[in-house]
C-alpha positions in Angstrom: 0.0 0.0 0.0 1.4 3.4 -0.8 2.1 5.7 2.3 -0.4 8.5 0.8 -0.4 11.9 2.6 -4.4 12.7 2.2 -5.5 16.1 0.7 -4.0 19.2 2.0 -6.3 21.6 3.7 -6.0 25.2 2.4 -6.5 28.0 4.9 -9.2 29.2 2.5 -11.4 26.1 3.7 -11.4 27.7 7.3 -14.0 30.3 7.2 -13.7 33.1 10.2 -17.9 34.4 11.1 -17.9 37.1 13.7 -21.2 38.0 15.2 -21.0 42.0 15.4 -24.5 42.4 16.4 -26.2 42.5 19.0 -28.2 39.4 20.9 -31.8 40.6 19.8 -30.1 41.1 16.1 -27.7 39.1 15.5 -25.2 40.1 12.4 -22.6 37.3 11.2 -20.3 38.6 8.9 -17.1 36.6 7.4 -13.9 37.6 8.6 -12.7 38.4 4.8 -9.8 41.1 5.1 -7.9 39.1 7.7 -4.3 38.3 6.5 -4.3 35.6 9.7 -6.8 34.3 12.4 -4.8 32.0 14.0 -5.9 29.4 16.8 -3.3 28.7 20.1 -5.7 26.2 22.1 -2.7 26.8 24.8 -3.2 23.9 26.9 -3.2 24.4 30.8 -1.2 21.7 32.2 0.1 20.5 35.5 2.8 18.8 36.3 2.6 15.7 38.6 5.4 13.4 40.0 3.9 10.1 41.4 5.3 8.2 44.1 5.5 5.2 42.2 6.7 6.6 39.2 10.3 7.2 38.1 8.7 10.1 36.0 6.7 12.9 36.3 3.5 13.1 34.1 2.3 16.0 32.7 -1.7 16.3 32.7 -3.8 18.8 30.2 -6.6 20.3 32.9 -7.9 22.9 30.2 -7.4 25.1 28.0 -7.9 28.9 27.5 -7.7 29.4 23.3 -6.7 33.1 22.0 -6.8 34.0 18.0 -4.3 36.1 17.0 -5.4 38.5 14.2 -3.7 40.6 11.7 -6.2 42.7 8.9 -6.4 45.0 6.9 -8.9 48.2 7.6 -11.5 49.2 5.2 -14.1 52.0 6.4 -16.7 50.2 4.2 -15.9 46.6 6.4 -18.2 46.5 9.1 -16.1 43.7 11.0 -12.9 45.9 11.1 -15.1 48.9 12.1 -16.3 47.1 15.1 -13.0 45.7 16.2 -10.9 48.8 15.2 -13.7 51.5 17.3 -12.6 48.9 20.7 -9.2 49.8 20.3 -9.6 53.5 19.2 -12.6 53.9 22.4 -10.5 51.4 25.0 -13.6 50.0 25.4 -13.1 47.2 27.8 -15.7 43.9 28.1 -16.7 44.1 24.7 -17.9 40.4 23.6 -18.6 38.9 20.5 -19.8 35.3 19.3 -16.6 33.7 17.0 -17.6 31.1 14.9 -14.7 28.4 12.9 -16.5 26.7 10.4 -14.7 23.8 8.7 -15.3 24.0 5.2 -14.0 20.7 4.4 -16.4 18.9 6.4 -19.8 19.3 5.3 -22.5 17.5 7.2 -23.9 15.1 5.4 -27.5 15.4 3.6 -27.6 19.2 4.6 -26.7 21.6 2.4 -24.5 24.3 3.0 -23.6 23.3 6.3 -20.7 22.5 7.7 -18.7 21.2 10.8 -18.4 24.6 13.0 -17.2 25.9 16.5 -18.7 28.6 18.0 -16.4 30.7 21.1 -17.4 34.0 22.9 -14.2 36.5 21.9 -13.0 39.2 23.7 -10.4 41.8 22.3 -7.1 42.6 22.5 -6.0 45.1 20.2 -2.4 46.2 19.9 -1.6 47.9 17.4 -3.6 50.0 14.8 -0.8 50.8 12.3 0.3 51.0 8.6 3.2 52.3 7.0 2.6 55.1 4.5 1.2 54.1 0.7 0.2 51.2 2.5 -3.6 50.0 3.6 -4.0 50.5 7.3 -3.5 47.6 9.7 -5.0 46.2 12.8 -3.5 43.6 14.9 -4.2 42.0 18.4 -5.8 38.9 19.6 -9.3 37.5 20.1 -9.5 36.2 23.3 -12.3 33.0 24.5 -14.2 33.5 27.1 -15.5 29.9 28.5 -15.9 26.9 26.6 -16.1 26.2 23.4 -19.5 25.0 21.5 -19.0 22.2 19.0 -22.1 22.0 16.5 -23.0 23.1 12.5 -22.4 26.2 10.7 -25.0 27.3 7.3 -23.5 29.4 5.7 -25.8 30.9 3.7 -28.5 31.3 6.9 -25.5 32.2 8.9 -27.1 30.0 11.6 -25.3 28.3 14.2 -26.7 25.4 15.8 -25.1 23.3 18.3 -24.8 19.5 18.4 -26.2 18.5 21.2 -29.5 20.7 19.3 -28.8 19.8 15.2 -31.5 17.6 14.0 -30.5 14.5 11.9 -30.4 15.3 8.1 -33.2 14.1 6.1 
């Protein structure tokens, strides 16, 4: 049997959805002028040395996942408008719903739906910058707030729904 690789994933087949509405009206736009949206999980881990071990073992207890962003700012781009007026206001507390949807696995018998995650972000924004002939930049990172919410992702509705919610496909 050949020792086949699979089929490369492209970073176009992760689609980026933030929610920049509000929660009686909702407005999930895709993250489209992003040069990077990242994911660190950065596992939390503890280190523990057992009596009857030689070795110590180190144990994941959780995680606390943070998305570094780097974009490019349009004034017609209502997702860089809402990020960008955080960092020019210092406004502190500001949530959003963050949604990963996994373009490469679509759920079966239900179309335009897809494998998703779904996080509540905070922001970090450090730098607003840009050199000069250049477009204007931001840069910080998105920050999760709790745990993460596995389910599927329509990306024409733009609806969310969560697994433990999703009904079968016809």
């Amino acid at each position: 049997m050949a020792n086949t690789k699979g089929t490369p994933i492209f970073r176009n087949m992760l689609a980026d959805y933030l929610d920049v509405g509000t929660e009686a009206a909702p407005d999930i736009r895709l993250m489209n002028v992003f040069e990077t949206v990242d994911e660190s999980p950065n596992a939390q881990t503890v280190d523990k040395h057992y009596v009857a071990d030689k070795s110590a073992s180190t144990i994941t207890t959780g995680y606390q996942p943070q998305f570094p962003i780097t974009g490019d700012r349009y004034k017609d781009n209502v997702v860089t408008d809402f990020i960008t007026k955080i960092a020019e206001e210092q406004l502190l507390g500001v949530q959003a719903f963050f949604y990963r949807v996994n373009l490469f696995r679509p759920i079966e018998g239900k179309l335009n739906t897809y494998y998703a995650r779904k996080f509540t972000v905070e922001f970090a924004i450090d730098t607003l910058g840009g050199a000069g002939g250049e477009i204007a930049t931001i840069e910080g990172n998105m920050n999760a707030q709790g745990d993460v919410i596995i389910g599927e992702f329509n990306t024409q509705t733009k609806l969310f729904t969560a697994a433990a919610d999703a009904t079968p496909a016809p």
